[in-house]
C-alpha positions as CSV (number, residue, x, y, z in Angstrom):
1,X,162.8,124.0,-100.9
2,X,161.5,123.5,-104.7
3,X,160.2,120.1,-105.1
4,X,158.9,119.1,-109.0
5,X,155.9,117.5,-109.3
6,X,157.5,114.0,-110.3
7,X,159.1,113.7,-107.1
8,X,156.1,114.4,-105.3
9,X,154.7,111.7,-107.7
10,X,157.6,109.6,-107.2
11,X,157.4,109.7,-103.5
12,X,153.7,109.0,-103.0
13,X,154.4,106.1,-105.8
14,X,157.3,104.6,-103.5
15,X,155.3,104.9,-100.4
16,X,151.8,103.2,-101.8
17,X,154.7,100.2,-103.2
18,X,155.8,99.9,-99.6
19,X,152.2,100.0,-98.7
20,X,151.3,97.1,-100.9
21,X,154.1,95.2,-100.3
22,X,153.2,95.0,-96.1
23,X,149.8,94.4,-97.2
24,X,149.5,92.1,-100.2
25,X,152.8,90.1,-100.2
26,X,154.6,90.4,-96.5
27,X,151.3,89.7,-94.6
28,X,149.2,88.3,-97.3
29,X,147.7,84.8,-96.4
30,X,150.1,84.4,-93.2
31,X,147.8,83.4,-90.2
32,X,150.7,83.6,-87.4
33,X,150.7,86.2,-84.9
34,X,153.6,88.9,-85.7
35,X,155.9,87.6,-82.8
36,X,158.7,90.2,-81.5
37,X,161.4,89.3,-83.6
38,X,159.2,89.7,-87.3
39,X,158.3,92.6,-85.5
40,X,161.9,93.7,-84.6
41,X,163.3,92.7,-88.4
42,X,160.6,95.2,-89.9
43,X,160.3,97.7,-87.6
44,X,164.5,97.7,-88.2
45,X,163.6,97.9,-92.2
46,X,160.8,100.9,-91.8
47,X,163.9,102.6,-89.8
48,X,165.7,101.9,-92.4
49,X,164.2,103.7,-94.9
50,X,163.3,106.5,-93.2
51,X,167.3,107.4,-92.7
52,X,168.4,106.4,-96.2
53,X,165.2,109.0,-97.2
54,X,167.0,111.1,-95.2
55,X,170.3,111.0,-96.5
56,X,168.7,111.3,-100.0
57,X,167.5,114.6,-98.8
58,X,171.0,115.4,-97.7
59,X,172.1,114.4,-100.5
60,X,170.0,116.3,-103.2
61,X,168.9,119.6,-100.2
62,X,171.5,120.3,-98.3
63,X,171.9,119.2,-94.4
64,X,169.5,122.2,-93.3
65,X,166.2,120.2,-94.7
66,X,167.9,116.8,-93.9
67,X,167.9,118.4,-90.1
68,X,164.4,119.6,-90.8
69,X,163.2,116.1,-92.1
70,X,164.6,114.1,-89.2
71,X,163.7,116.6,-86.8
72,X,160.2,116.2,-87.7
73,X,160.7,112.1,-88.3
74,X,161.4,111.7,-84.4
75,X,159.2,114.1,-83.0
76,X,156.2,112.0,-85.1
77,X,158.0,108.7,-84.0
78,X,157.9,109.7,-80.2
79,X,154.4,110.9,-80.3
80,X,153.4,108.0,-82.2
81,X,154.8,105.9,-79.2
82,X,152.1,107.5,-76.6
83,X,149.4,106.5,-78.7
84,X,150.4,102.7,-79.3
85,X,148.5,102.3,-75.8
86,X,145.2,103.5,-77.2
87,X,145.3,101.3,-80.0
88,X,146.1,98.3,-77.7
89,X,143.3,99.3,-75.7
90,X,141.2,99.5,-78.9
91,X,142.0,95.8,-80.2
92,X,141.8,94.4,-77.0
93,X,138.3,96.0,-76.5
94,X,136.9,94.6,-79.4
95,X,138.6,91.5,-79.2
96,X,140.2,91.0,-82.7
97,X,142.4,88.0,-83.2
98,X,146.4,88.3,-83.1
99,X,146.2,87.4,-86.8
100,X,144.4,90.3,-87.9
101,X,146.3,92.7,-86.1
102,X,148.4,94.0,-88.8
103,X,145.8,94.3,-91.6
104,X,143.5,96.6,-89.4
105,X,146.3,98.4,-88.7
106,X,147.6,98.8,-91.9
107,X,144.3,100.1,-93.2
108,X,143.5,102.3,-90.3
109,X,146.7,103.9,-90.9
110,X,146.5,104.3,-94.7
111,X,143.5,106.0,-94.2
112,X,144.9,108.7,-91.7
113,X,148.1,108.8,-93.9
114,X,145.3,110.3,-96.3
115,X,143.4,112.5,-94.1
116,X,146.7,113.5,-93.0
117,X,148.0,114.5,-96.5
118,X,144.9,117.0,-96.4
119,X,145.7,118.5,-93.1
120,X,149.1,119.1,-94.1
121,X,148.2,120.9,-97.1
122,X,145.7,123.4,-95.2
123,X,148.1,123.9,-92.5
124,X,151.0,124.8,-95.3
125,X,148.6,126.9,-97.1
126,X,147.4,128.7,-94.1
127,X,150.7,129.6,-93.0
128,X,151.9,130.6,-96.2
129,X,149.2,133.5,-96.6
130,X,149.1,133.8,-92.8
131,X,152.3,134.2,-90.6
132,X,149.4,134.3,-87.3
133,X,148.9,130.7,-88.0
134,X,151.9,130.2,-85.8
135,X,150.6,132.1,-82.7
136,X,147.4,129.5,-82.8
137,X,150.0,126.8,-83.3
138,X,151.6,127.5,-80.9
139,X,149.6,128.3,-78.2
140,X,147.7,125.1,-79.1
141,X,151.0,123.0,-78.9
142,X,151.1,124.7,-75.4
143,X,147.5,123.9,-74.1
144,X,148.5,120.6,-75.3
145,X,151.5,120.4,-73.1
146,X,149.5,121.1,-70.0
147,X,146.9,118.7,-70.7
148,X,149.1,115.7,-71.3
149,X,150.6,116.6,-68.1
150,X,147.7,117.0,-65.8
151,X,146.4,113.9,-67.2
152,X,149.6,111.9,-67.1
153,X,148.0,109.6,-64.2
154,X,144.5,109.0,-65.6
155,X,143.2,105.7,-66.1
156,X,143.7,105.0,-70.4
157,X,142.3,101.9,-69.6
158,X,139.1,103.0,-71.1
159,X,138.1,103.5,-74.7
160,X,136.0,106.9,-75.6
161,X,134.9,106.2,-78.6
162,X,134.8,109.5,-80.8
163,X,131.4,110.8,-82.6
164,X,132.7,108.7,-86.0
165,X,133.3,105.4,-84.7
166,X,129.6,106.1,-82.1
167,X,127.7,107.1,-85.8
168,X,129.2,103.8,-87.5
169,X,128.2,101.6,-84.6
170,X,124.7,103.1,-84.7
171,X,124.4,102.7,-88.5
172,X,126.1,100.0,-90.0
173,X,125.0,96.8,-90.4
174,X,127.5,94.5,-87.9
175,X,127.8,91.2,-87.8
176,X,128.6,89.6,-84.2
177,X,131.7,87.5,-85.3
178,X,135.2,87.9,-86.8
179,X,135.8,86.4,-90.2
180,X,139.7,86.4,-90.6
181,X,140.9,89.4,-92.0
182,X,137.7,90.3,-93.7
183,X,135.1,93.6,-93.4
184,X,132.8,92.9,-95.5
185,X,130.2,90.2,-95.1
186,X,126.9,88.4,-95.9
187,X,124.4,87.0,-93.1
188,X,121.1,85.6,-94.5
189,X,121.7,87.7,-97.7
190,X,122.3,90.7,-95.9
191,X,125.4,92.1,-96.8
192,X,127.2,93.8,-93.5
193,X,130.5,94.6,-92.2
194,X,132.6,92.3,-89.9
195,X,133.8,93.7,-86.6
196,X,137.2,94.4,-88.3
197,X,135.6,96.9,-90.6
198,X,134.3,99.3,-87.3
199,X,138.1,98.4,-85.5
200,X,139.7,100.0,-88.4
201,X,137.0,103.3,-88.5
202,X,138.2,102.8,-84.4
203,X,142.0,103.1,-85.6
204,X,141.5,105.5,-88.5
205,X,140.1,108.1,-86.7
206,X,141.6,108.2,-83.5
207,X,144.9,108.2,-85.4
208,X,143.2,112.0,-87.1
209,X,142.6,112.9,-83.5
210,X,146.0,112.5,-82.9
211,X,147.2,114.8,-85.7
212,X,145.3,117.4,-84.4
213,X,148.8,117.8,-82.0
214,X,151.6,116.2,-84.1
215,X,150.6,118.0,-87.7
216,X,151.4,121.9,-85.5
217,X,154.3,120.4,-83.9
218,X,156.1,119.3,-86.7
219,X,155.2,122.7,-88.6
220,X,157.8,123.9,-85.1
221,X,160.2,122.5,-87.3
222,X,159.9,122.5,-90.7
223,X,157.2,124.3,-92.7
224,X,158.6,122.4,-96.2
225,X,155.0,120.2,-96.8
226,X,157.4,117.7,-98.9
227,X,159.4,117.1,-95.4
228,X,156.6,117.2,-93.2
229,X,154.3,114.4,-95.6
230,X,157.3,112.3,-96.0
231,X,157.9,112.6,-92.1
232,X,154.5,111.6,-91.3
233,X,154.3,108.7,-93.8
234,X,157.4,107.0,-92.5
235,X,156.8,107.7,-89.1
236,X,152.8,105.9,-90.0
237,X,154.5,103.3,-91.8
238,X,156.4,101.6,-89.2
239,X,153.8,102.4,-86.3
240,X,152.1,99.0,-87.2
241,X,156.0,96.9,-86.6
242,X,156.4,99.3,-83.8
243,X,152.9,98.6,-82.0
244,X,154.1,94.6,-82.1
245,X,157.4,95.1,-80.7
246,X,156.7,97.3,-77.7
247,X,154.0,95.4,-76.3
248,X,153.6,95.6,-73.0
249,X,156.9,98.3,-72.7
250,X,154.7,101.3,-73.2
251,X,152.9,100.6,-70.3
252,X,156.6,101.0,-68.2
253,X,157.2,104.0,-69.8
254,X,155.5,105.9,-67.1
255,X,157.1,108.8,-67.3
256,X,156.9,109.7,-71.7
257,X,153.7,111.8,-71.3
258,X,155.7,114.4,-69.3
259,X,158.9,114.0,-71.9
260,X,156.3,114.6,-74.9
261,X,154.3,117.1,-73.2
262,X,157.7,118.9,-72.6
263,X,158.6,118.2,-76.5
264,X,155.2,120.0,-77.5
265,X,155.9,123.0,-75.0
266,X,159.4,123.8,-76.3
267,X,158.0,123.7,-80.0
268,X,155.3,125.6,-79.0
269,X,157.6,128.4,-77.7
270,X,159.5,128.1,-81.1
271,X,156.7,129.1,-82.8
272,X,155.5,132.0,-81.3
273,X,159.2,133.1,-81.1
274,X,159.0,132.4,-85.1
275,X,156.1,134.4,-85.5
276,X,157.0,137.0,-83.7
277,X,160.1,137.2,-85.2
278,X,158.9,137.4,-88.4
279,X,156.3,140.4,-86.9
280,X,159.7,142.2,-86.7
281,X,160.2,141.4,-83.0
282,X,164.0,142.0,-82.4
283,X,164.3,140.4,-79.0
284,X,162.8,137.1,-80.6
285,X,165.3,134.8,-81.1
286,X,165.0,131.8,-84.1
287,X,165.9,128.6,-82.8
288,X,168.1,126.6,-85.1
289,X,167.1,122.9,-86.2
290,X,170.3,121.3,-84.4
291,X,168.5,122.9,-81.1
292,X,165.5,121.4,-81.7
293,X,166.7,118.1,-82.8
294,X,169.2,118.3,-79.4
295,X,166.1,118.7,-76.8
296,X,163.7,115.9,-78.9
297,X,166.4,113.5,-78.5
298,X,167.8,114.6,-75.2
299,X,164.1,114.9,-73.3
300,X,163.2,111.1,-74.7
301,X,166.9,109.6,-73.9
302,X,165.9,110.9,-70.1
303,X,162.2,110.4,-70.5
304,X,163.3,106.6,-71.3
305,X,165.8,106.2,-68.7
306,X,164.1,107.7,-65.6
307,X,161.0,105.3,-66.6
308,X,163.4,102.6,-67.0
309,X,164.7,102.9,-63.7
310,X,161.4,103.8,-61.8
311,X,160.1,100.4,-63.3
312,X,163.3,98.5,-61.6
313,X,162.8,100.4,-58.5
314,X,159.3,99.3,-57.8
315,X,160.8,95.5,-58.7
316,X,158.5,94.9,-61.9
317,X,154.9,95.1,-59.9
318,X,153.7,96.6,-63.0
319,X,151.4,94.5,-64.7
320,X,151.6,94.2,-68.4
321,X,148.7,95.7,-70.7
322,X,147.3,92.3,-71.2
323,X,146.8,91.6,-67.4
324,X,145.6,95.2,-66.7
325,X,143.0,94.8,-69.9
326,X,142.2,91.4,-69.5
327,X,138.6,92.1,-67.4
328,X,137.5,94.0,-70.9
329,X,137.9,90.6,-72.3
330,X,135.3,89.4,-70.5
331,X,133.0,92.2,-71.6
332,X,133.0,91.9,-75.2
333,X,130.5,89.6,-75.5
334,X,127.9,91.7,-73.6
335,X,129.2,94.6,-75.2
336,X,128.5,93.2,-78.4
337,X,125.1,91.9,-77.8
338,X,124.0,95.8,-76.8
């Protein structure tokens, strides 16, 4: 796939103008919580986009890399899903407000769409002068697979902070209260950084810890670093809408660790079949994309389902995140002082 430098620069334009537009004129000066339905409307619109992109590819590539592109669109999607929890357990831990919800989001996310970009282009680089890469991918997608399993019934109810947000904690001047939507701030001409600032370092780099799985599993399915960057920024883009209008579902979804832990495995095994394939390995099949994009969406159509009807069996006893978080609300304060 030959992509010309202006639509790369095209692309990244259009996606920064979307960008701005949630930022700077949907959210700007708005104080009220984003309720379900604003959060159903946009999350609809992000959707939205991401198919019409999509077709476009269809369009101007061909249906193979229009499979590839949406292949890779849901796999980030229903990954991003699984790590909605840990951000709710991240704002609820530091208390931020409902109304400054979306812009620490947003900027968390912008910055991993960045860090992102860079991992993308080492992992397309690597792979192009190394077919090996996808043995390690692999394997790793594997390893992955077992862990998400064998930890599908720990307690998340707990934030480990990575060494990042621990170093910017220890380092940077904090101040002990909110100020709307602002991270930067002056206390007895001091200048120092809000509790917003260190949510979003909180966001930003948990959401790089979670590329560490989805950046090999969508190189299962498309090694085109055009598709897989585009993937990832619409798939980022609407995590924000999508973190609103689940709420509390992702809790009920008890059983989309094993459905996404089952989605890593099978792309795992694609890419060592891929690599050895392309070792000259004649019993190694390729997988076609319409495969892959059959399993994705047939593992989270059951994955959903069975959850579903678990969480009618046991007659809604689940508690929803805010009950099951609200004792860390009563924390914060003493966490803050230490």
């Amino acid at each position: 796939m030959s992509v010309l430098p202006l639509v790369w620069a095209l692309t990244i334009t259009g996606i920064l103008v979307v960008i701005a537009a949630d930022l700077f004129l949907i959210h700007r000066n708005d104080t009220r919580e984003f309720t379900t339905r604003r959060a159903a409307f946009w999350s609809a619109v992000y959707i939205g986009l991401a198919v019409l992109f999509g077709i476009g590819v269809w369009v101007f590539a061909g249906p193979r890399y229009a499979g590839e592109y949406f292949g890779g669109f849901v796999t980030e999607k229903s990954l991003s899903v699984d790590n909605l929890f840990v951000f709710m357990v991240i704002l609820t831990r530091f208390a931020v407000p409902k109304h400054a919800q979306h812009t620490v989001l947003m900027a968390g996310i912008v910055i991993a769409l960045v860090l992102r970009g860079i991992f993308i282009a080492v992992g397309a680089a690597a792979i192009s002068t190394f077919t090996w890469v996808f043995f390690i991918f692999g394997v790793f997608l594997l390893w992955t697979a077992v862990g998400m399993v064998r930890g599908a019934g720990e307690d998340e109810g707990e934030l480990k902070e990575n060494a990042l947000l621990r170093w910017a904690r220890r380092v940077i001047p904090t101040a002990d209260e909110y100020e709307g939507t602002r991270f930067v701030t002056r206390r007895d001409g001091v200048r120092m950084v809000t509790p917003l600032a260190i949510v979003m370092i909180a966001i930003g780099s948990t959401d790089v810890l979670f590329a560490v799985d989805s950046i090999p599993a969508i190189f299962g399915l498309t090694t085109e670093p055009y598709l897989i960057f585009t993937a990832n920024a619409f798939a980022l883009m609407g995590l924000v809408q999508l973190y609103f209008l689940l709420g509390g579902l992702t809790d009920r979804l008890v059983y989309l660790s094993h459905g996404l832990a089952f989605i890593l495995g099978f792309i795992g095994v694609k890419l060592i079949l891929h690599a050895a394939h392309e070792y000259g390995a004649g019993w190694a099949p390729e997988v076609p994309i319409w495969l892959s994009l059959a399993v994705i969406a047939g593992t989270l159509v059951a994955t959903t389902a069975a959850s579903l009807a678990a969480g009618r069996r046991a007659g809604g006893k689940r508690a929803p995140l805010t009950e099951v978080s609200a004792a860390a609300d009563e924390e914060i304060s003493v966490t803050r002082e230490s």
